[in-house]
C-alpha positions in Angstrom: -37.4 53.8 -3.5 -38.1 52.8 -7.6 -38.3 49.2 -8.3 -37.5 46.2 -6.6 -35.4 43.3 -7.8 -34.4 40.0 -6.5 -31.0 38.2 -7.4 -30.3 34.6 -7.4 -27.0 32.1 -8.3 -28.3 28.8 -9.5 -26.2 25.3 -10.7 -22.6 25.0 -10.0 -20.2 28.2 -8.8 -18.0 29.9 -11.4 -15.5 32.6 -10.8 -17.1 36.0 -11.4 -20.3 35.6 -9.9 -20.0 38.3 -7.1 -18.5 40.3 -9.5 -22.1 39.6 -11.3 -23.8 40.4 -8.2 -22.1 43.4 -7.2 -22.4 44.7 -10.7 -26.5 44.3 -10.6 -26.8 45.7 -7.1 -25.0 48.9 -7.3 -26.1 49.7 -10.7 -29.4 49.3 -9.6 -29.1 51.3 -6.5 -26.7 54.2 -7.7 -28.7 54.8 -10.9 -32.2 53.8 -10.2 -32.5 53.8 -6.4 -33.5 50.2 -6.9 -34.3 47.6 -3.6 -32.1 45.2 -3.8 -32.7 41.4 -2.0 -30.9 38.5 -2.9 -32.1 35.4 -2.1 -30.0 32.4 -0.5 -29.0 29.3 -2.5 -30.7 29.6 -5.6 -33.8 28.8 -6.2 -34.4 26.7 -3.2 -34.1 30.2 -1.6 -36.6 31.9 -3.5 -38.8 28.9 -3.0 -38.2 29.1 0.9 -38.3 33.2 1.2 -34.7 33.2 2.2 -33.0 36.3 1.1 -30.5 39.1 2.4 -30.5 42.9 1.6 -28.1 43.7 -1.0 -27.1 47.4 -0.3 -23.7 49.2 -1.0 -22.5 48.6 2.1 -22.8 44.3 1.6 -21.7 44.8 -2.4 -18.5 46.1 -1.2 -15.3 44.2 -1.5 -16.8 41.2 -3.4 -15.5 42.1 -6.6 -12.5 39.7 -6.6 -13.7 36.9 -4.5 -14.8 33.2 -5.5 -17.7 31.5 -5.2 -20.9 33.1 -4.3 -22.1 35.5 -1.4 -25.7 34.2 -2.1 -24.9 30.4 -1.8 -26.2 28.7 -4.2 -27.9 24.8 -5.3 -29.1 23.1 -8.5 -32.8 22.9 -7.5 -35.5 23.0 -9.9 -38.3 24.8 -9.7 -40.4 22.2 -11.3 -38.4 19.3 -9.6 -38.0 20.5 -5.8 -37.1 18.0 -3.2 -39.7 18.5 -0.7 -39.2 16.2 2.7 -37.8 13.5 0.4 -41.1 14.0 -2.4 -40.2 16.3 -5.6 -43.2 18.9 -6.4 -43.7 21.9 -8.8 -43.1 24.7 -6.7 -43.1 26.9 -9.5 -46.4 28.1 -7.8 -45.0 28.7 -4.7 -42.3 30.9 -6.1 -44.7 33.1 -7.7 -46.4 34.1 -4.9 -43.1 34.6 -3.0 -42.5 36.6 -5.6 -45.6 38.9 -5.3 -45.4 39.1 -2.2 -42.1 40.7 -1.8 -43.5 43.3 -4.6 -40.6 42.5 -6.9 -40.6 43.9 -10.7 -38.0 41.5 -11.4 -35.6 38.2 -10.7 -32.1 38.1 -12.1 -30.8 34.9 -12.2 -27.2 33.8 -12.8 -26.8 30.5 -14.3 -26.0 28.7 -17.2 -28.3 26.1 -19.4 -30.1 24.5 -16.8 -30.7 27.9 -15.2 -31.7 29.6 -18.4 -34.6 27.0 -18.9 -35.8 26.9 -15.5 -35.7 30.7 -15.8 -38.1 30.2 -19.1 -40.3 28.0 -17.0 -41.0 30.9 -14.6 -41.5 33.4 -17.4 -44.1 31.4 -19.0 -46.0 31.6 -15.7 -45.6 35.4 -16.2 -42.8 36.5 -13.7 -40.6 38.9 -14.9 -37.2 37.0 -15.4 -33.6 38.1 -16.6 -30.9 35.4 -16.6 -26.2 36.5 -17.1 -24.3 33.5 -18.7 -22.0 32.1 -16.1 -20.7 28.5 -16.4 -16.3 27.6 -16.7 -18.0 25.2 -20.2 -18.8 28.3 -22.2 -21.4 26.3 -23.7 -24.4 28.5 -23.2 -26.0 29.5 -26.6 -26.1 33.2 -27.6 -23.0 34.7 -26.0 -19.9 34.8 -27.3 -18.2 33.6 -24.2 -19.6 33.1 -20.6 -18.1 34.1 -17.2 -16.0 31.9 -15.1 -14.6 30.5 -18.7 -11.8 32.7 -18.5 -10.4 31.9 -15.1 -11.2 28.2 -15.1 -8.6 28.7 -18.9 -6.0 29.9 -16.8 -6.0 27.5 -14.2 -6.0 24.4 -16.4 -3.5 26.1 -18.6 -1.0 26.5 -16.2 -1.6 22.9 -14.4 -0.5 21.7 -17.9 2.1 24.4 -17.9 3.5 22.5 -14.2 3.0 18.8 -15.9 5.1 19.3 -18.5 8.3 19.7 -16.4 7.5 15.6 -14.6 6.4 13.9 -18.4 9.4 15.0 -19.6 12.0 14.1 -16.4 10.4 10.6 -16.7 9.3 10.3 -20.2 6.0 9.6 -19.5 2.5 10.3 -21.0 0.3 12.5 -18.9 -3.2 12.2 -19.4 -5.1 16.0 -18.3 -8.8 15.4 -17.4 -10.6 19.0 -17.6 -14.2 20.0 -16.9 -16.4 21.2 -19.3 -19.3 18.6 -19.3 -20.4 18.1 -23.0 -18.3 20.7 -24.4 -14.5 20.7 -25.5 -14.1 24.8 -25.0 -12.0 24.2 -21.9 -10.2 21.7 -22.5 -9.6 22.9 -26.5 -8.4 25.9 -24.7 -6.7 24.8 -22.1 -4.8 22.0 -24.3 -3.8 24.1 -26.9 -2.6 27.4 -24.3 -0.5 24.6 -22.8 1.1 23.1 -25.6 -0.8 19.6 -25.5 0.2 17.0 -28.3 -3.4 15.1 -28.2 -6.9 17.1 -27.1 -10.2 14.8 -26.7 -13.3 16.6 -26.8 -16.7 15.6 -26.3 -17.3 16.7 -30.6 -14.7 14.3 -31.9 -15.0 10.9 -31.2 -11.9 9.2 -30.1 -10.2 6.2 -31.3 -7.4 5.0 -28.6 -5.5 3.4 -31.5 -4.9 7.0 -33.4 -4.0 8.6 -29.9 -1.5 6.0 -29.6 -0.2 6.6 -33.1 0.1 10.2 -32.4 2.2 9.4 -29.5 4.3 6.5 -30.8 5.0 8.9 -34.0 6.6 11.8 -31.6 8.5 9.2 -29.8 9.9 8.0 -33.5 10.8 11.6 -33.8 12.7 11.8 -30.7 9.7 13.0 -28.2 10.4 11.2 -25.0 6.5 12.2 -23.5 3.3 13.1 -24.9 0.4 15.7 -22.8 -2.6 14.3 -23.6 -6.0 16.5 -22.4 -8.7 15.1 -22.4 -12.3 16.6 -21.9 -14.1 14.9 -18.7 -17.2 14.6 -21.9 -15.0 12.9 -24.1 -15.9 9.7 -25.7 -14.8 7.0 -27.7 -15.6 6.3 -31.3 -17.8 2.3 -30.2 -19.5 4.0 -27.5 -19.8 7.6 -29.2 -21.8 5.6 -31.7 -23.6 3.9 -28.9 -24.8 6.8 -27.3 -26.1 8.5 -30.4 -28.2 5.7 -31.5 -29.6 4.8 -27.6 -29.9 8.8 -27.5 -32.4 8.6 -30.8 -34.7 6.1 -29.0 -35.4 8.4 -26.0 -38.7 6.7 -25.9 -37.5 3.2 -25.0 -37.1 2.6 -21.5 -34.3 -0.2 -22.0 -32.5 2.6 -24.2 -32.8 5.0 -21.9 -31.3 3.0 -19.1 -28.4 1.9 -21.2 -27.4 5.1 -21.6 -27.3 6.0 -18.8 -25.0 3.2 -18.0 -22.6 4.3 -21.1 -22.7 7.7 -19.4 -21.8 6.6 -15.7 -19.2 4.7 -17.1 -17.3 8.0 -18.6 -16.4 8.4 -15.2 -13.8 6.4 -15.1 -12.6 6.9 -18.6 -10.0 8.6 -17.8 -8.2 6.1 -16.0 -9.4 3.5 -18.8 -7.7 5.4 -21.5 -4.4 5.8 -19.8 -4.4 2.0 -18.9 -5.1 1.1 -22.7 -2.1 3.8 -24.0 0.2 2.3 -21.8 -0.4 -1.3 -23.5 -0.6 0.0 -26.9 2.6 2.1 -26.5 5.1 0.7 -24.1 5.2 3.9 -22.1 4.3 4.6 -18.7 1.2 7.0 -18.1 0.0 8.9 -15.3 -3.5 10.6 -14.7 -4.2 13.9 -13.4 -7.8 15.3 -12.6 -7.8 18.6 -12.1 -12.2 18.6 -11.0 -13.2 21.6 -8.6 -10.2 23.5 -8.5 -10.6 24.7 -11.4 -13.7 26.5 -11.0 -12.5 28.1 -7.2 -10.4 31.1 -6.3 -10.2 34.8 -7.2 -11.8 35.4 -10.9 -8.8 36.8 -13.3 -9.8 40.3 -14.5 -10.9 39.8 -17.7 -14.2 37.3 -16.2 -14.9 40.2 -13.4 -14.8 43.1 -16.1 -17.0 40.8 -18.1 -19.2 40.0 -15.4 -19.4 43.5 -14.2 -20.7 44.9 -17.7 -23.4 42.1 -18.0 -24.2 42.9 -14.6 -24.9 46.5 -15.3 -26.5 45.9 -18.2 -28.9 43.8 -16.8 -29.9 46.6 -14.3 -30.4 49.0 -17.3 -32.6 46.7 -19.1 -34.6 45.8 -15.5 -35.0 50.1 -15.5 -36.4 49.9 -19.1 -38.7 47.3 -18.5 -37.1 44.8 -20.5 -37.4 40.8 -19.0 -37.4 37.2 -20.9 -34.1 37.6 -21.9 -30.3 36.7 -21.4 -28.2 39.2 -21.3 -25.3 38.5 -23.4 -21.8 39.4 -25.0 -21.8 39.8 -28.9 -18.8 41.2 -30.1 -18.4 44.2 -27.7 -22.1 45.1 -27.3 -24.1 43.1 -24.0 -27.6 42.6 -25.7 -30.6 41.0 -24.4 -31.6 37.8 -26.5 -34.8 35.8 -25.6 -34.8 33.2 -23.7 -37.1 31.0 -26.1 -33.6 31.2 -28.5 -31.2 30.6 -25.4 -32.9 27.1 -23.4 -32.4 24.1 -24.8 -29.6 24.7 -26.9 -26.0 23.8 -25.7 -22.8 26.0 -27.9 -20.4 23.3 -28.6 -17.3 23.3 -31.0 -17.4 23.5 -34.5 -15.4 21.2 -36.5 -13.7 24.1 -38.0 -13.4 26.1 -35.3 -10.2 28.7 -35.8 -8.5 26.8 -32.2 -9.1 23.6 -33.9 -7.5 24.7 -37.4 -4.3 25.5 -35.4 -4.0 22.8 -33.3 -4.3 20.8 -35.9 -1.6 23.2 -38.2 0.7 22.3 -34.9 0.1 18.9 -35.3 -2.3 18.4 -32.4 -3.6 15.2 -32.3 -7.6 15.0 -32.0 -7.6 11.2 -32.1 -9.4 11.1 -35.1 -8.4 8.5 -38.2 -6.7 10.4 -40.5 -5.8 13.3 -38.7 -2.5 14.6 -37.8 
């Protein structure tokens, strides 16, 4: 046998992952004659020496299913809950590591997976990391997998909505996922032919919604599709945040904010209730939460997990570790994972899908916007 590599899924599932896996494993196997273990729920897994033997015959027929064969949990390695006491077991894991006589760990995760990957490089294991997460806010790729699926989904729920606003000339309010990111929603709302999108980069006012909404009705519109990003704030407590977010060393600050943030939980409902007053017309809420991130991956997130998949065995074969391995343009390159954790890719004001919403006449609830 050559080398030995261990596979892990860590934070929340995304379509594409055993795609991912499968990719990794039989690359490894068919070209290299790699071992192949993969350990159960994330890093709680490689923490507990839990782990299966990937071979061909268990990488077969994953390719278009959901979720994860591995399981998977958002441990820490740092922050472990151990009987009810969180410890470092960043230790621990290193020895596990050893001990199995792995060259490598691949994990699949997004943010929070790429710095707890960093964490266990600085230590000196040898640690690659794929982009998967529906937000496609992880820095460095272009786009991450599960983004494309989780599009589709939310596109064509707004697709089905359209059909009920209009029979009863109401506004629908869309909540999407996407955490602090507007990519999905952006997407989703715009694919869908949404007349207001809230993302978490453009602070809200409920009075320019409702202006937006009141103006289509002037024109005739009978119902508006408004999407909103479940990261979306308001201009007040936008403002708020940033300054309570600016004194991260005051404890009172700190818990304030935390209260602003729990309360975005039922902001959604909050907004429809206040566009109903300021407008006169009925609104209706729809979450669309985990279903968006379930079912069968669409082709375009397995062929692109697949190909980071590979490439990550490649680069395991040439010795290459501390890195993501990324899509830029059509190339998957490695890029260090000192570049990649920390840093969150959000929209850009003048991003081209926010140039041509706005040439549509997409409202972003923004004064002075259209």
């Amino acid at each position: 046998m050559g080398q030995s590599i261990g596979i892990l899924t860590a934070g929340g599932d995304s379509p594409g992952l055993n795609a991912a896996i499968r990719g990794i494993g039989k690359a490894a196997i068919r070209s290299y004659d790699m071992n192949v273990v993969g350990f159960k729920d994330g890093f709680k897994g490689l923490m507990q020496q839990r782990f299966i033997r990937l071979d061909s015959e268990s990488l077969s027929g994953i390719l278009t299913k959901g979720g994860t064969i591995l399981g998977t949990s958002r441990e820490k390695p740092h922050k472990m809950d151990i009987g009810g006491k969180v410890m470092d077991m960043t230790d621990v894991m290193l020895e596990n590591f050893a001990s199995l006589g792995l060259d490598a760990l691949i994990c699949l995760g997004g943010g929070g997976t790429a710095k707890n990957a960093l964490r266990l490089a600085a230590k000196g294991m040898p640690v690659l990391t794929l982009p998967k997460t529906i937000d496609n806010d992880v820095w460095g790729t272009d786009v991450t997998f599960g983004f494309d699926t989780a599009l589709g989904i939310a596109s064509e729920a707004i697709d089905r909505l359209h059909s009920t606003a209009h029979s009863h000339h109401r506004i629908i309010v869309v909540e999407v996922m996407g955490h602090n990111a507007g990519w999905l929603a952006l997407g989703s709302g715009l694919a869908g032919g949404a007349d207001v999108i809230l993302i978490p980069e453009i602070p809200y006012s409920v009075e320019a919604i409702s202006e937006s909404i009141l103006d289509r009705k002037a024109g005739g519109s009978t119902f508006s599709i408004v999407v909103v990003s479940e990261g979306a704030v308001a201009l007040p407590e936008h403002e708020r945040m940033t300054e309570l977010a600016a004194a991260s060393d005051d404890a009172d600050a700190a818990d304030e904010l935390a209260s602003l943030e729990a309360a975005q939980a039922n902001g959604t409902d909050r907004l429809a209730r206040d566009l109903e007053m300021q407008t006169g017309l009925e609104a209706r809420v729809t979450i669309l939460g985990h279903v968006q991130r379930g079912g069968t991956p669409s082709p375009s997130d397995r062929l692109l997990a697949t190909r980071l998949g590979t490439r990550a065995a490649h680069l395991v074969a040439d010795g290459v570790h501390g890195v993501m391995v990324a899509l830029q343009g059509e190339e998957a390159v490695p890029v260090p994972l000192e570049e990649v954790a920390g840093r969150r890719k959000t929209v850009p004001s003048d991003h081209p899908w926010i140039l041509s919403a706005r040439s549509l006449g997409v409202g972003f609830g923004d004064e002075g916007h259209g």
